[in-house]
C-alpha positions as CSV (number, residue, x, y, z in Angstrom):
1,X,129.4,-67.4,104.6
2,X,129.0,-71.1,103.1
3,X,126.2,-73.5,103.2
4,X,127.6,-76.3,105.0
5,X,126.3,-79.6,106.0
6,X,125.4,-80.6,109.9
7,X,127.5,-82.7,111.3
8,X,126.9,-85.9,113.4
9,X,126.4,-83.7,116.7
10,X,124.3,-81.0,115.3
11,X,121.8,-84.4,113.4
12,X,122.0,-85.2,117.2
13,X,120.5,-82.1,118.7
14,X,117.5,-81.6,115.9
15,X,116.5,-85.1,115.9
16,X,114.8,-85.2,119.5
17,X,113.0,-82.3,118.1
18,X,112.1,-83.2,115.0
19,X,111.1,-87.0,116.3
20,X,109.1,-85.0,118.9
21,X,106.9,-83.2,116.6
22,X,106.5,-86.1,115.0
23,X,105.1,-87.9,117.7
24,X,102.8,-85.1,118.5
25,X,100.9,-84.8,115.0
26,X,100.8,-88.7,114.9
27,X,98.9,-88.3,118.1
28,X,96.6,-86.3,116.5
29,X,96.3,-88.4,113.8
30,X,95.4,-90.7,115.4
31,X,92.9,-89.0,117.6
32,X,91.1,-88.0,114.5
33,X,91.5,-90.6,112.7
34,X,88.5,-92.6,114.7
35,X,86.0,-89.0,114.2
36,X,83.8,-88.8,111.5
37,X,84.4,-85.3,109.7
38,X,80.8,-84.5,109.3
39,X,80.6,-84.4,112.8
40,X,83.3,-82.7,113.5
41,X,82.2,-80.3,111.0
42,X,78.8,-79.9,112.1
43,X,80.1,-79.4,115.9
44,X,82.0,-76.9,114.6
45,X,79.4,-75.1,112.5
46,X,77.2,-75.3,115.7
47,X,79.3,-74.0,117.7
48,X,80.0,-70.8,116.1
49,X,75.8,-70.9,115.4
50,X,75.7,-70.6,119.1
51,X,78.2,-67.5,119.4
52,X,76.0,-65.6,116.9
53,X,72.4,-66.7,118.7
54,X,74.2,-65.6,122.2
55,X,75.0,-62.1,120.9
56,X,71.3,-62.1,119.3
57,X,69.6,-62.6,123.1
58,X,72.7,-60.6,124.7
59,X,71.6,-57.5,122.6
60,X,68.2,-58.5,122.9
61,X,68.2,-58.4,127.1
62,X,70.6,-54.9,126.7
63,X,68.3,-53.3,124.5
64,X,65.3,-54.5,126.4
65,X,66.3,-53.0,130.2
66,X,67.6,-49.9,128.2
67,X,64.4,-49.2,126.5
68,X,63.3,-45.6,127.7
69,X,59.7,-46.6,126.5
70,X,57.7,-49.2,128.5
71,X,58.4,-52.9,127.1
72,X,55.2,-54.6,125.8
73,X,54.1,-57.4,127.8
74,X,54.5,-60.3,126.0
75,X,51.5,-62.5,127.6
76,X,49.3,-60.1,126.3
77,X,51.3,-59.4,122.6
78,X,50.6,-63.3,122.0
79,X,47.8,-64.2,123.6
80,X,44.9,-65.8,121.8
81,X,41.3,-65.4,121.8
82,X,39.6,-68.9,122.6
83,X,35.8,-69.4,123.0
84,X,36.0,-65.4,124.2
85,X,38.9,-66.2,126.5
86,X,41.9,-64.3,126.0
87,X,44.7,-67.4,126.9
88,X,48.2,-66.2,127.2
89,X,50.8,-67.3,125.1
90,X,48.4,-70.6,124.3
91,X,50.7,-70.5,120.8
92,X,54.0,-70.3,121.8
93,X,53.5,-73.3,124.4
94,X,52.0,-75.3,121.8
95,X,55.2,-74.4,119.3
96,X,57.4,-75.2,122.2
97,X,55.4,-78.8,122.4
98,X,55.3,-79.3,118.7
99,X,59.7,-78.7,118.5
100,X,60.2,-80.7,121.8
101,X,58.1,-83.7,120.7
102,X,60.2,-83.5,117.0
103,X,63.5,-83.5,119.5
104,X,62.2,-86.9,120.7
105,X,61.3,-88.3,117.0
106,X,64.9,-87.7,115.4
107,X,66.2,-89.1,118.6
108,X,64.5,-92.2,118.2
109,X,65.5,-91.8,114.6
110,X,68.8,-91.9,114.8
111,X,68.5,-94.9,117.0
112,X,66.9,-96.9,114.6
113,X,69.3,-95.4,112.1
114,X,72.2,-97.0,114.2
115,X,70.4,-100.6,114.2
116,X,70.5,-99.9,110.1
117,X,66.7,-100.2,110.4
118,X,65.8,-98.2,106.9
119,X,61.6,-98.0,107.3
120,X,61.5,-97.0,110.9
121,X,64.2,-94.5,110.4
122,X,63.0,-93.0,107.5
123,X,59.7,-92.3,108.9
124,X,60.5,-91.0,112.1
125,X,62.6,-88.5,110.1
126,X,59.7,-87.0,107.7
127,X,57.5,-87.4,111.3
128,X,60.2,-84.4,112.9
129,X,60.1,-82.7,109.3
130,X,56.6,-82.6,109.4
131,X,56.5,-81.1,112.7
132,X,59.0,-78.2,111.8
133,X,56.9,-77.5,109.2
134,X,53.8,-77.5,111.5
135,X,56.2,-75.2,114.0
136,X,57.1,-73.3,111.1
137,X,53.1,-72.8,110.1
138,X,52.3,-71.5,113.2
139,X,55.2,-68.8,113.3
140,X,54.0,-67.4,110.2
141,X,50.5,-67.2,111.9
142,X,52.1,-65.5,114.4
143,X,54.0,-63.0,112.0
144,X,50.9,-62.2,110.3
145,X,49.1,-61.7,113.3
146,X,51.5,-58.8,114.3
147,X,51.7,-57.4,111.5
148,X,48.4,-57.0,111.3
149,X,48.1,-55.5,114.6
150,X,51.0,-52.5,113.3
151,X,54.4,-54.2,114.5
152,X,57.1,-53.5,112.6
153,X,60.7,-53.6,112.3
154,X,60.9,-49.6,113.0
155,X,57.8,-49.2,115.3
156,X,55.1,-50.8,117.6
157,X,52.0,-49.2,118.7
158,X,52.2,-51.8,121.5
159,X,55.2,-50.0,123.2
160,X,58.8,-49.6,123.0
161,X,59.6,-49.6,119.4
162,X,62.9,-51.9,119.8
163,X,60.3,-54.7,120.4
164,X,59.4,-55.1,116.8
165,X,63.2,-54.8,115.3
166,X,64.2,-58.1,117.9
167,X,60.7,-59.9,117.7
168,X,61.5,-60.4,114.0
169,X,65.3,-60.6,113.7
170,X,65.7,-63.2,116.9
171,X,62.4,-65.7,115.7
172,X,63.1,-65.0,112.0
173,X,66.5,-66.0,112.1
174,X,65.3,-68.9,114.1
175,X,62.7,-69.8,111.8
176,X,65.5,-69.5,108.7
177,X,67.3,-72.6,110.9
178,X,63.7,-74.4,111.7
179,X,63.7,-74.5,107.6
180,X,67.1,-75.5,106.8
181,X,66.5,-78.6,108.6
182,X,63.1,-79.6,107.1
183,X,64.9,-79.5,104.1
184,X,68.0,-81.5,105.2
185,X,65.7,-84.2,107.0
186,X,63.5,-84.3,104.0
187,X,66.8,-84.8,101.6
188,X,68.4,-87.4,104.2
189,X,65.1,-88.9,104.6
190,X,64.6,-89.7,100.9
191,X,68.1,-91.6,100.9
192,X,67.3,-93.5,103.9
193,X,64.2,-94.8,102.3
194,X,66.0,-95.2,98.4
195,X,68.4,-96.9,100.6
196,X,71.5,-95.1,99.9
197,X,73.2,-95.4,103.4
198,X,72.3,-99.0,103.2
199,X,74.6,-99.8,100.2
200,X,77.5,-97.7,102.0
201,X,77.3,-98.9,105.3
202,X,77.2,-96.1,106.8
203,X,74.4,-94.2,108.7
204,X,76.2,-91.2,110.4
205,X,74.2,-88.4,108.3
206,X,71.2,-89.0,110.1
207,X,73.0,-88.6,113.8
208,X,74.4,-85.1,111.7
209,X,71.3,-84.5,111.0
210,X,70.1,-84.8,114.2
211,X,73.0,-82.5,116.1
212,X,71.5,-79.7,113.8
213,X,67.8,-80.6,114.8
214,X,68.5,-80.6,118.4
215,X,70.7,-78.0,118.3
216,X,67.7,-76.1,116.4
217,X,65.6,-77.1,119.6
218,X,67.4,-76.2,122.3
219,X,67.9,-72.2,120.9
220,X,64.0,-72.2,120.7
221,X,64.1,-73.4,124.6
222,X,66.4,-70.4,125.4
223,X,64.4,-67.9,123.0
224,X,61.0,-68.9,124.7
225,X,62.7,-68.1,128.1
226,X,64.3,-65.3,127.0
227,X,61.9,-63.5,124.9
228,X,58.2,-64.9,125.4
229,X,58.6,-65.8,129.5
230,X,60.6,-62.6,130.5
């Protein structure tokens, strides 16, 4: 059978088609066309973040109420002794603090960043890096602290042995995130204040920047629910 060429009434029944499809991916076009693809690549990267930190607490709260052995309770596991006072969790609520009030310092940062004000943004940024480093200080005190007390991935003289395999996989993981973005908001930072977005016009890596951080925040909410309040 030979390859022949449409004629006029078979161009008129694929045209409407074709023109349709068209029209479709210029839609999208032009949809995209007005979204920045750093955001739209940092939305995505967050979102699958978020599939990975839900199985983390979903295996977490499984393995918990199907421990055979009795679950350490966590207001005693991280309490501190103050002036002779054992004060629950007095560590965790001051990490919680420290990450919240670094929320509210890139917020205002990107803010400034948007009215291409270079000082204030700048040092609003290294003021939320130097609070996950602070954040990130304490949780190694908090590490070390355990450890010295026996916990371990494979065992815990506290109780259920699971404790110590999810204590350190859920925060550390966590922590790994908490250090990413000092980096990034140290890097950012340091072209905000060279004045690099300045000369390109354009300021959208510090509201990137800030989607991680907060993102970054709001996991640490759910984890001190989750794993310290439970």
């Amino acid at each position: 059978m030979s390859l022949t060429t449409p004629d006029k009434r078979d161009r008129e029944i694929i045209t409407p088609a074709l023109r349709d499809i068209v029209s479709d991916w210029s839609a999208d076009r032009e949809v995209f066309r007005h979204t920045h693809w750093g955001k739209a690549m940092m939305w995505i990267f967050l979102l699958s973040d978020t599939f990975i930190f839900s199985c983390f607490l979903t295996g977490y709260m499984t393995m918990r109420m199907s421990a055979s052995t009795p679950w350490p309770n966590t207001a005693e596991v991280f309490a501190l002794t103050i002036g002779g006072q054992s004060i629950p969790l007095v560590l965790i609520a001051i990490m919680t603090f420290v990450l919240i009030s670094s929320s509210g310092t890139m917020a205002m940062a990107v803010n400034f960043g948007y009215r291409r004000d270079r000082r204030k943004t700048a040092v609003l940024m290294l003021l939320t890096a130097i609070f996950g480093a602070a954040f990130l200080g304490m949780q190694a005190f908090e590490w070390t602290k355990l450890i010295h007390e026996g916990v371990r991935p494979w065992s815990n003289p506290m109780g259920a042995p699971q404790f110590g395999a999810s204590f350190f996989m859920i925060t550390g993981f966590h922590g790994l995130h908490v250090s990413c973005g000092v980096i990034l908001l140290l890097i950012i930072a340091s072209k905000v204040a060279r004045g690099h977005y300045d000369r390109t016009g354009d300021y959208s890596a510090v509201e990137i920047a800030g989607l991680y951080w907060h993102f970054v925040d709001l996991v640490w909410v759910f984890i001190f629910a989750f794993f310290y309040l439970w």
